[in-house]
C-alpha positions in Angstrom: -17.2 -3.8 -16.2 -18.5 -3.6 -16.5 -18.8 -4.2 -17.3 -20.5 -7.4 -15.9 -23.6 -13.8 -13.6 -26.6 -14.7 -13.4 -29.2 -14.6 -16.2 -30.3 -11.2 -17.0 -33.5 -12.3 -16.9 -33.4 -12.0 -13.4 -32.0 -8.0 -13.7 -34.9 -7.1 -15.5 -37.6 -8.9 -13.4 -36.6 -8.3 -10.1 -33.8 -5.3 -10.6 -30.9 -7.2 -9.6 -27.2 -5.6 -9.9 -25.6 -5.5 -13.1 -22.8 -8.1 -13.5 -20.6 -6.2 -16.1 -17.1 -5.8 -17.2 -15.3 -2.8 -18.7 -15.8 -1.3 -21.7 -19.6 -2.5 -22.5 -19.8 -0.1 -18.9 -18.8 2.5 -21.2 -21.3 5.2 -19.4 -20.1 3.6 -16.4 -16.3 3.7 -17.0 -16.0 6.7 -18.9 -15.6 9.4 -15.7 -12.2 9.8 -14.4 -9.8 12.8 -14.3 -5.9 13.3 -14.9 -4.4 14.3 -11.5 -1.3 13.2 -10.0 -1.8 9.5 -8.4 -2.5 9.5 -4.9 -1.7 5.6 -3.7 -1.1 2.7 -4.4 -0.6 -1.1 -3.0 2.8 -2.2 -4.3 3.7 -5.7 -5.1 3.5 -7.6 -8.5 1.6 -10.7 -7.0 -1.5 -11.3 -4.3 0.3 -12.3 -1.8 -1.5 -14.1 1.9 -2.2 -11.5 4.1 -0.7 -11.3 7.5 -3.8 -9.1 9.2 -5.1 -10.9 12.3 -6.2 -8.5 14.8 -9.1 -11.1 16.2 -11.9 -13.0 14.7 -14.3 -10.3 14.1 -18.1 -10.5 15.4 -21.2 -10.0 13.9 -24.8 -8.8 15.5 -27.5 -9.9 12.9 -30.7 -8.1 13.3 -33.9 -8.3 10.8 -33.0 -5.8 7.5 -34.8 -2.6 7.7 -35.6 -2.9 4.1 -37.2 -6.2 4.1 -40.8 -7.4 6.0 -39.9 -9.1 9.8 -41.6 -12.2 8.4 -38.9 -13.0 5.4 -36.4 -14.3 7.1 -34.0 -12.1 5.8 -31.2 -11.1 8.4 -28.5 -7.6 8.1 -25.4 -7.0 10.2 -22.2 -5.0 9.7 -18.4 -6.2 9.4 -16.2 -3.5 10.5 -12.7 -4.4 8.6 -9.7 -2.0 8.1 -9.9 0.5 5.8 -6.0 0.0 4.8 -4.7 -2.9 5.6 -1.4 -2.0 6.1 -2.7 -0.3 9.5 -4.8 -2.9 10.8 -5.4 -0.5 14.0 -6.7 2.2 12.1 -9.5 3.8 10.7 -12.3 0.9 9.8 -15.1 0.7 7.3 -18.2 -1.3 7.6 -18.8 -4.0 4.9 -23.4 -4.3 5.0 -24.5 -8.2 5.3 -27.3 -9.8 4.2 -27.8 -13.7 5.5 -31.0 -15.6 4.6 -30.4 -18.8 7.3 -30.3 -22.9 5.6 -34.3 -23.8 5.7 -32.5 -27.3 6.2 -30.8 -26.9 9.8 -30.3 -30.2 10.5 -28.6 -31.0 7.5 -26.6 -27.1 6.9 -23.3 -27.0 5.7 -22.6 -23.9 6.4 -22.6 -20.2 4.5 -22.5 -19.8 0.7 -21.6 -16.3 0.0 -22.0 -14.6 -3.2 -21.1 -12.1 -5.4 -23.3 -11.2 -8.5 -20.6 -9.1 -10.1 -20.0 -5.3 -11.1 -17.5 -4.5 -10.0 -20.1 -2.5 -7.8 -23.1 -4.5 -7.7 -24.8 -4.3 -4.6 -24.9 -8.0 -3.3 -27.2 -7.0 -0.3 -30.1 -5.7 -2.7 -29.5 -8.4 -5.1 -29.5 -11.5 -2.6 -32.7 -9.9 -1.2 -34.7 -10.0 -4.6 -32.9 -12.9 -6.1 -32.7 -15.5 -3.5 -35.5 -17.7 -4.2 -33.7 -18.4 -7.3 -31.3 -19.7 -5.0 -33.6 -22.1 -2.8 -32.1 -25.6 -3.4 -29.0 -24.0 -2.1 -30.5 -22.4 0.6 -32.1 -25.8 2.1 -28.6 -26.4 3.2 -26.6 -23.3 3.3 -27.1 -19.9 4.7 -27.1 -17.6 1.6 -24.7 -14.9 2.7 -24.5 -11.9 0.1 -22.4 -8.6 0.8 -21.9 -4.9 -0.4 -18.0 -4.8 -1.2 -16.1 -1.5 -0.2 -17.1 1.1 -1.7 -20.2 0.0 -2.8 -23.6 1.2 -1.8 -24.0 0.5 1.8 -20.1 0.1 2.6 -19.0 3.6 2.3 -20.2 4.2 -1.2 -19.0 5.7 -4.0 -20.4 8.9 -4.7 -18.9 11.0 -7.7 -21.9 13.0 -9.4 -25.3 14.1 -8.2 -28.4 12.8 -10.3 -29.2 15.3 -12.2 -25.4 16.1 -13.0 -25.4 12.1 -13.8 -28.6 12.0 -16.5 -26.8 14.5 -18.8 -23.1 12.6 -18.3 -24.8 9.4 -19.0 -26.6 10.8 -22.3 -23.3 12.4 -23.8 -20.5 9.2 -23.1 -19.3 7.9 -25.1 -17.8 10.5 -27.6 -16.6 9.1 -30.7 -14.3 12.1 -30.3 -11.2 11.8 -28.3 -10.9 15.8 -27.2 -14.7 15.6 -25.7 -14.0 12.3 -24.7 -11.2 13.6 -22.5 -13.1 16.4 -21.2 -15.8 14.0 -20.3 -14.1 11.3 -18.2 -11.2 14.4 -16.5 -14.3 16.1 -15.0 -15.8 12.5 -13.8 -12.9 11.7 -12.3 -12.2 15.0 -10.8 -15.8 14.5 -9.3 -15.1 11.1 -7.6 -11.5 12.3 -6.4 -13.8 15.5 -5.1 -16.0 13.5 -3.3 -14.9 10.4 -2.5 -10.8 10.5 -2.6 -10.5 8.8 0.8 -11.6 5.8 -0.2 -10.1 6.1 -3.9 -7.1 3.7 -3.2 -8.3 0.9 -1.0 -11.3 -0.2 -3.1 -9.4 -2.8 -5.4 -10.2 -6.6 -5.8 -7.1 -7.2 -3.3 -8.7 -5.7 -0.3 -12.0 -6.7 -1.0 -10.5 -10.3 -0.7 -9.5 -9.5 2.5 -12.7 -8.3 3.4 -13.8 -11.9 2.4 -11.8 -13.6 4.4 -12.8 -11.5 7.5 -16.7 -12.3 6.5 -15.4 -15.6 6.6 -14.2 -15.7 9.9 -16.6 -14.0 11.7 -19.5 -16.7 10.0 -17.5 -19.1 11.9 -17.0 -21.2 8.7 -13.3 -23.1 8.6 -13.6 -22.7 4.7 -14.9 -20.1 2.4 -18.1 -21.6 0.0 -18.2 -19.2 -2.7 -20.7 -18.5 -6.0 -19.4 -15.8 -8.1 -20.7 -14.6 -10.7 -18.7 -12.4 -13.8 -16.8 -9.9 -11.9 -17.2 -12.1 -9.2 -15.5 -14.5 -10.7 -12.5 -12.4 -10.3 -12.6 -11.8 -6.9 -13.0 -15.3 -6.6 -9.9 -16.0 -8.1 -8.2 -13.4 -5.7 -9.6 -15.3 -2.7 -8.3 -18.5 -4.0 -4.8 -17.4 -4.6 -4.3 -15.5 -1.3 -6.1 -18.1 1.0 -5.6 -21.5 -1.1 -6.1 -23.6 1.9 -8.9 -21.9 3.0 -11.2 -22.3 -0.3 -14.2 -24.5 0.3 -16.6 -25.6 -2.6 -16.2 -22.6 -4.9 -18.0 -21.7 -8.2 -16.8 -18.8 -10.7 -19.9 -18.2 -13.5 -19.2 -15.9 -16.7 -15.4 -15.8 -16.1 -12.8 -12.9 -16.1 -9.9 -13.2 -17.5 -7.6 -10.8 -15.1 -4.9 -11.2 -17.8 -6.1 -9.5 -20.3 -5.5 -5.7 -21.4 -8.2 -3.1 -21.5 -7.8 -2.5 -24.9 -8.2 -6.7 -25.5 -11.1 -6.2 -23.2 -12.9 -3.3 -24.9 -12.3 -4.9 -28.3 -13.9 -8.6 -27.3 -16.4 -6.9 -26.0 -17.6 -5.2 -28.6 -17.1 -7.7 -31.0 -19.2 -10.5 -28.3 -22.2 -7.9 -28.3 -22.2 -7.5 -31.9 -22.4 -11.2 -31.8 -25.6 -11.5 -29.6 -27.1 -8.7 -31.0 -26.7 -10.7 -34.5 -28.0 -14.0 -32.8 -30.7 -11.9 -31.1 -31.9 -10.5 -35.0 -31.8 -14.0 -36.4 -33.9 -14.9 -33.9 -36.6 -12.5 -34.5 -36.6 -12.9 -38.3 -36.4 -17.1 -38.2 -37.8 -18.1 -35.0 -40.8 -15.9 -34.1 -44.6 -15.8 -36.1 -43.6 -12.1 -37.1 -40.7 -9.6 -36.8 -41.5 -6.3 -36.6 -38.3 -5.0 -37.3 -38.4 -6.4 -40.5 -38.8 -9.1 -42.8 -35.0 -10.8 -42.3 -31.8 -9.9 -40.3 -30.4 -7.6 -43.2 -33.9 -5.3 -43.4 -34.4 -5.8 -38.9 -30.6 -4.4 -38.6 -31.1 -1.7 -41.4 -34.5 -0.7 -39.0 -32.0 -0.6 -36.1 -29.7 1.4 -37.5 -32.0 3.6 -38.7 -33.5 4.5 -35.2 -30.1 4.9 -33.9 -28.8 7.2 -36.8 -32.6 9.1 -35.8 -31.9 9.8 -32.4 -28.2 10.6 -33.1 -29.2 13.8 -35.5 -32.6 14.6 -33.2 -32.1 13.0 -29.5 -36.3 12.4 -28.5 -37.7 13.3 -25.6 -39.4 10.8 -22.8 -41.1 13.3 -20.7 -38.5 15.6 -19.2 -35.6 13.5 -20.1 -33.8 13.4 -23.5 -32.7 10.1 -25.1 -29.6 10.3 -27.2 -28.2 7.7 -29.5 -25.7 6.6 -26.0 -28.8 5.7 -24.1 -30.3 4.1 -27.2 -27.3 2.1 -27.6 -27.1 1.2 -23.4 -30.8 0.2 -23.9 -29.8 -2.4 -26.9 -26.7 -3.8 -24.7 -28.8 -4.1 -21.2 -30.9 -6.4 -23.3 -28.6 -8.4 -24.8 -27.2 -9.9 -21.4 -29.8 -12.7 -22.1 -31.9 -14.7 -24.6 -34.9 -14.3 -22.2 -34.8 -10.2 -22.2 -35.3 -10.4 -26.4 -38.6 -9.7 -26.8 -38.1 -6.8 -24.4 -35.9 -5.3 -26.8 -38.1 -6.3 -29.8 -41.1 -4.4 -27.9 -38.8 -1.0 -27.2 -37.2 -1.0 -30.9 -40.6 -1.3 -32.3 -42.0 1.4 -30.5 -38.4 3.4 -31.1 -39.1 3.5 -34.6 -42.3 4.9 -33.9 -41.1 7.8 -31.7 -42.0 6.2 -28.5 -38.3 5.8 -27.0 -39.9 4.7 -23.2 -38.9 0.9 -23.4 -35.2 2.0 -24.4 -34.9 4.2 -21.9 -36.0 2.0 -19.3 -33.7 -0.7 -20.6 -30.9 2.3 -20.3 -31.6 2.9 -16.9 -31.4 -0.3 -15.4 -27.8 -0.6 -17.8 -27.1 2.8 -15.6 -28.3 1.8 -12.5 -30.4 4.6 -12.2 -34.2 4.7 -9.4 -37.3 5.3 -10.4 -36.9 8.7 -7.9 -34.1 9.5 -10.3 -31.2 8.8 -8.1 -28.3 6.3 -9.2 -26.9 3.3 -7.6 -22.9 3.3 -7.0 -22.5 0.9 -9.7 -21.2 4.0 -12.2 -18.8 5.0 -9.7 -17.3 2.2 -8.1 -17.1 0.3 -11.4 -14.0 2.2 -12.0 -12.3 2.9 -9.3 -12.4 -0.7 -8.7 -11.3 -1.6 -12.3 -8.4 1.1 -12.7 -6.6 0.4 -8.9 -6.7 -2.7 -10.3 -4.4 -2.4 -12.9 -1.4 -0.6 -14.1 -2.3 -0.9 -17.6 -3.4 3.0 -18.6 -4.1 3.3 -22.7 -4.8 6.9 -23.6 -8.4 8.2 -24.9 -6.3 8.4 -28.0 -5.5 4.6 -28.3 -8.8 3.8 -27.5 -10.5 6.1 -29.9 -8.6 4.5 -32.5 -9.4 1.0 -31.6 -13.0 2.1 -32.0 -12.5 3.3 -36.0 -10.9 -0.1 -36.3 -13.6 -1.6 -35.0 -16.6 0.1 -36.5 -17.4 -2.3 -39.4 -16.9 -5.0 -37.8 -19.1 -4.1 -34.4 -21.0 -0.9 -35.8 -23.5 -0.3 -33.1 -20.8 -1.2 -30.3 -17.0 -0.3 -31.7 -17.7 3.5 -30.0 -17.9 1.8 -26.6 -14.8 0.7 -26.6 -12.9 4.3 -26.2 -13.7 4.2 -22.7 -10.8 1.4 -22.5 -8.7 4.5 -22.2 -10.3 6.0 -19.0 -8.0 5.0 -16.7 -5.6 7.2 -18.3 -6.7 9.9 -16.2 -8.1 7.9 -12.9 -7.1 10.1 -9.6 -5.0 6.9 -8.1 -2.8 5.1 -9.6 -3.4 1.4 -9.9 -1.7 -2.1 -9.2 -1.3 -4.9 -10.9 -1.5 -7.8 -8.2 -5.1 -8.8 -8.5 -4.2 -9.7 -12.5 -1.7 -12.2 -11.5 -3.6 -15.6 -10.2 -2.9 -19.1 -9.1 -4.4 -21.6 -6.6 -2.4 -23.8 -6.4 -3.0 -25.7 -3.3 -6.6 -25.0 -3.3 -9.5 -27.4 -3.2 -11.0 -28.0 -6.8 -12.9 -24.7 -8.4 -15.8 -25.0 -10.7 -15.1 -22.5 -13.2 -18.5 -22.2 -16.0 -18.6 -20.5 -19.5 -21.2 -19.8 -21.4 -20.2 -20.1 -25.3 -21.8 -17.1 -26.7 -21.7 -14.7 -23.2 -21.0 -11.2 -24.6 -20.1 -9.6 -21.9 -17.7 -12.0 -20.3 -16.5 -14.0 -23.4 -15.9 -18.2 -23.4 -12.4 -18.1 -24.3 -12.3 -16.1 -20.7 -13.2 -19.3 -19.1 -10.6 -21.5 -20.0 -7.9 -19.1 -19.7 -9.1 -18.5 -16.4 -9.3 -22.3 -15.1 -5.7 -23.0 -16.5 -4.1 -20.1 -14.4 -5.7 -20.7 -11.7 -4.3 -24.6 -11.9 -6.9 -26.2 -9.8 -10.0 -25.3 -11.5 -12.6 -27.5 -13.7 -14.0 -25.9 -16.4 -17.6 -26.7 -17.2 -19.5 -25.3 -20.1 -22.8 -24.0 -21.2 -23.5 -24.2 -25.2 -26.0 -21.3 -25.2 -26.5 -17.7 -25.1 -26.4 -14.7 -22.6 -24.4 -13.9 -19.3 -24.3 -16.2 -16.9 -25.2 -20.1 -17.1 -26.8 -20.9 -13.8 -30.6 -20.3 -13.7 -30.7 -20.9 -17.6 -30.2 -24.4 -17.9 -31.0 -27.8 -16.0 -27.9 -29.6 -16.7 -25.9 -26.7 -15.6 -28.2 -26.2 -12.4 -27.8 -30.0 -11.7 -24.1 -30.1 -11.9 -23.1 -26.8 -9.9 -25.9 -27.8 -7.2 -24.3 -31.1 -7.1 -20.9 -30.0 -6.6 -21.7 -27.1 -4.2 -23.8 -29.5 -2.2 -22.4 -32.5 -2.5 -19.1 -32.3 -3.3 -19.1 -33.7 -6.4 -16.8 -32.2 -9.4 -17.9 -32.4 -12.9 -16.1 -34.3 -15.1 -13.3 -32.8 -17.1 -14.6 -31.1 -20.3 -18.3 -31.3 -19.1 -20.8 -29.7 -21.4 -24.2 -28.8 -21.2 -26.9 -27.5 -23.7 
């Protein structure tokens, strides 16, 4: 969800996790396979959860991956792996802390989640975190890999190789390939990693939080989440209301919403930015090279798209179809700062040179320079479909896409992966769409106006279910508001730090 936080200018600098949402995933989403359903959770609402089998502990050592001298600490939380058998089998959950430079004045731990679902929030803490340093003079910065994800038991569906050639054919405009495509994904994860299948949804992963939160030591939870974070956020704050501390949710989910709503606001808010991105070439910079005005840089676009759609090019070894063309254009349109990126690698599209698109696609995909892929592609969806009951066919999908084509042309065909949980291994739940916090301290939700991935009117929808939330808003562009504007930055440090809620209706930019 995609896909689905912070600006993306940070992703492309220091390869931090995507914070995506569904269907703009549509790579990401598309693999999953029609087999009988193998679990599920039960229930029609997150309910508190009665696990208590002792305060967990934690051993924090220096992180392999990091120099001794950076401060940075790792440590494992072993938590159930089904909560309903709080004796049994356990998972470790990876941790990252980065200790309050202010220990005299420390509050306590600020944990985050940078979104996904299946960003790695041990990786991304660890290359972000100085964006996070008047936060860190009085909180430990606590950032975690969620089930399933990366270091805590991983999602693992496809090999590399096997993942380049899925990644360059989804989506299909055609619903019979389409079908084909996501059944043998599925098939793939269910192969591989069908143990952990059912127990990775937004529910448990709560729970997992509110372990972390006991074994910190902290009497409340501090929380920064960002996109799909937001939604797990929401998940804390209804099943432990009296247990939320100072919470933030940036670039929010609406859990209400259908994946066929989803898929079609989402291609609709990237064809948005991508128009605000081309009006910004033509009018605001010395010289476009696209072209002269919007109309003539959108006709270039399309022209390298149609291009690489009849004759896919070749970057070295690797092929670039018009699906990774298109996953290029989208990474880059998470934020205003990653434009001229995508002004560079359309330039030199047009001219045969298809490296900067591709390079754009593979931080979209997740994918190493060795060639090897994060978890993000596969525990995206096995997060996103236990998480809901709601199961529209390739069919539906594919035919929201037609409808959709002139109004979004470069994006309408992502949106047939809203059907790919038609065919997902387990079936899912639909307690983690259901919030309310009622009881809760105040929650700082933040929209940006023109987000694409993660659209405004999310935001307020969000802050009114969840019934103790303040909405604060960013009049600007891109994914995620903190880090992109002062006013923004002023008011969440505040608030986090000091306690102090914005007013009602705040905006900024």
């Amino acid at each position: 969800m995609a896909a689905r936080g912070m600006a993306a200018r940070m992703r492309a600098a220091r390869g931090m996790a995507a914070r995506r949402v569904w269907p703009v995933m549509a790579a990401a989403v598309a693999g999953l396979g029609a087999m009988t359903a193998t679990a599920g959770c039960g229930g029609a609402r997150v309910t508190q959860d009665g696990y208590a089998s002792g305060t967990p502990s934690l051993s924090w050592k220096p992180c392999e991956e990091t120099a001794s001298s950076s401060g940075f600490e790792c440590a494992t939380l072993q938590v159930p792996l089904d909560y309903a058998k709080p004796e049994g089998k356990k998972i470790g959950i990876a941790l990252v802390r980065l200790r309050a430079t202010d220990q005299g004045r420390r509050i306590g731990s600020l944990v985050f989640n940078f979104g996904g679902p299946g960003g790695s929030g041990v990786t991304t803490l660890i290359n972000a975190a100085h964006a996070f340093s008047t936060l860190n003079s009085r909180y430990d910065l606590v950032g975690f890999d969620p089930r399933g994800v990366e270091r805590s038991s991983g999602i693992r569906c496809l090999s590399a190789p096997q993942m380049d050639q899925y990644m360059s054919r989804e989506p299909s405009e055609n619903a019979a390939t389409e079908t084909t495509l996501v059944k043998g994904f599925a098939q793939a994860c269910e192969r591989n990693a069908g143990w952990i299948l059912p127990y990775v949804g937004t529910v448990n992963a709560s729970r997992d939080m509110e372990s972390l939160r006991a074994a910190l030591g902290d009497p409340h939870l501090n929380y920064l989440g960002f996109s799909y974070g937001t939604h797990l956020g929401a998940v804390y704050a209804t099943q432990y209301p009296k247990k939320v501390g100072r919470m933030v949710l940036d670039s929010a989910v609406d859990p209400s919403v259908t994946m066929l709503d989803m898929a079609k606001t989402q291609a609709l808010g990237f064809q948005k930015a991508y128009e605000d991105y081309l009006a910004d070439c033509t009018k605001t910079r010395t010289s476009c090279p696209l072209g002269a005005d919007a109309a003539a840089a959108n006709a270039t676009v399309l022209k390298l798209l149609d291009t690489v759609a009849r004759t896919p090019g070749k970057v070295g070894s690797r092929t670039v179809t018009e699906d990774i063309a298109r996953a290029g254009i989208t990474q880059a349109l998470y934020s205003k700062y990653t434009w001229p990126l995508l002004t560079e690698a359309l330039d030199e599209g047009r001219k045969g040179k298809l490296d900067g698109l591709l390079a754009l696609a593979d931080q979209y995909a997740g994918r190493q320079p060795n060639g090897t892929y994060s978890t993000l592609q596969f525990s995206l969806p096995a997060v996103l479909c236990v998480d809901s009951t709601d199961r529209p066919s390739v069919a539906q999908a594919e035919e929201l896409a037609r409808r959709l084509e002139k109004k979004s042309p470069i994006f309408a065909s992502t949106a047939i992966s809203a059907g790919s949980c038609s065919v997902w291994p387990v079936r899912g739940d639909d307690a983690a769409r259901h919030v309310d916090a009622t009881g809760s301290n105040p929650i700082l939700v933040v929209g940006v106006t023109n987000d694409p991935a993660t659209p405004y009117q999310w935001a307020p929808r969000l802050a009114d279910q969840l019934r103790t939330a303040v909405l604060l808003t960013l009049n600007g562009e891109g994914h995620g508001a903190y880090g992109q504007n002062q006013c923004i930055d002023d008011k969440v440090n505040a608030y986090l730090l000091e306690g102090t809620v914005p007013a009602k209706g705040t905006r900024c930019g």
